[in-house]
C-alpha positions as a Markdown table, in Angstrom:
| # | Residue | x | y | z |
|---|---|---|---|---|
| 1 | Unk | 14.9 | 25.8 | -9.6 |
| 2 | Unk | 14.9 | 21.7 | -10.2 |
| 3 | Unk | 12.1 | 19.8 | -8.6 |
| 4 | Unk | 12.5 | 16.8 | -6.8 |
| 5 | Unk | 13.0 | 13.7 | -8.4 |
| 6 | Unk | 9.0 | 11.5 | -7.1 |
| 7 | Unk | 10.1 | 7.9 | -5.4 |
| 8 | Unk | 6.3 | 7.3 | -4.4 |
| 9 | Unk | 3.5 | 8.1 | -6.6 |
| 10 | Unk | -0.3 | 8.5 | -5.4 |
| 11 | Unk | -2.5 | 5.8 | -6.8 |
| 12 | Unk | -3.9 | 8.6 | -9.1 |
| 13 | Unk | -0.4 | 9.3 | -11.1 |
| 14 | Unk | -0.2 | 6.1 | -11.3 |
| 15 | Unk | -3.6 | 5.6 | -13.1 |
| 16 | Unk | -2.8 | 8.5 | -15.3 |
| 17 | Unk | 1.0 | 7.1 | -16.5 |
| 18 | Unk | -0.8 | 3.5 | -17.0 |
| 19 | Unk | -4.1 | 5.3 | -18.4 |
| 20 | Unk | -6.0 | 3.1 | -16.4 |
| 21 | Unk | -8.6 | 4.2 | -13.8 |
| 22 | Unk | -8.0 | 4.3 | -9.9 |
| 23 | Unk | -9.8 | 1.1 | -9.4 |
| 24 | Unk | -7.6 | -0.6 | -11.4 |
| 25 | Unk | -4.7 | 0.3 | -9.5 |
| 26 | Unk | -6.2 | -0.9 | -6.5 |
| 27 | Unk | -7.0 | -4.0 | -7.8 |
| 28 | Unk | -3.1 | -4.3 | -9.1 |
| 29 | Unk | -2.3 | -4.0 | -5.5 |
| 30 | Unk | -4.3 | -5.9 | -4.4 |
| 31 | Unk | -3.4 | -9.0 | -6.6 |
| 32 | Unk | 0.2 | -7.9 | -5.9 |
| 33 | Unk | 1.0 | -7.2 | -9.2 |
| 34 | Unk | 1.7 | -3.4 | -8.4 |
| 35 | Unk | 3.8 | -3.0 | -5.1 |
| 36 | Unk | 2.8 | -0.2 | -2.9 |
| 37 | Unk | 3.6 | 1.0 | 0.7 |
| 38 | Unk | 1.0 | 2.6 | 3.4 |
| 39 | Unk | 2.1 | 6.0 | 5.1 |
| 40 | Unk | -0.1 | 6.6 | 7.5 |
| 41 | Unk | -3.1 | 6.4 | 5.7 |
| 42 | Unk | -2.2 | 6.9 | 2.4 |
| 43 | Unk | -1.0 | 4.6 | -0.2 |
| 44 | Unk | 2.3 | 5.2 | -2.2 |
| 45 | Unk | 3.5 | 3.3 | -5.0 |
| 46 | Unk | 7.2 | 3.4 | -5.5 |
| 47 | Unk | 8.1 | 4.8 | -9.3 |
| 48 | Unk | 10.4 | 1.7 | -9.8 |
| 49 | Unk | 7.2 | -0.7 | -8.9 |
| 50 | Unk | 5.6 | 1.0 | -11.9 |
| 51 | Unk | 8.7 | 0.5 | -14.3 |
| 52 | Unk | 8.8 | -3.2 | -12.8 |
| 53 | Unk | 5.1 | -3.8 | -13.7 |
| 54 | Unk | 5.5 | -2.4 | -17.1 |
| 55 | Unk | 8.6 | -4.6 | -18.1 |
| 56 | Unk | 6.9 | -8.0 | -16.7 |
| 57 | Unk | 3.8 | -6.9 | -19.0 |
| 58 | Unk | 6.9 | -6.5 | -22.0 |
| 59 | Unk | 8.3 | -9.8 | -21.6 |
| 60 | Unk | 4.6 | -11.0 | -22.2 |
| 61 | Unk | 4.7 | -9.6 | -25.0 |
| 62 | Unk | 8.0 | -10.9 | -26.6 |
């Protein structure tokens, strides 16, 4: 059986694909560098916000 394919990630995947820590991702949010959405309470990043992130922190690179 396949699992389904994660659009939103918890702030806590997110920390472990950047290895960074939880606060860091908060504070990414909140400086709007990391785009996230509330549901209900909790707080979802989508997986393409991560792969946006990552490629603006590339092109600082180049």
């Amino acid at each position: 059986m396949s699992h389904p394919v994660k659009i939103l990630l918890r702030v806590e995947e997110v920390a472990g694909m950047l290895d960074i820590g939880r606060c860091r991702v908060f504070d990414l949010i909140n400086s709007g560098e990391l785009v996230s959405v509330k549901i209900g309470a909790s707080r979802r990043i989508p997986e393409q916000a991560v792969r946006d992130y990552v490629a603006r922190l590339l092109d600082g690179v180049a």
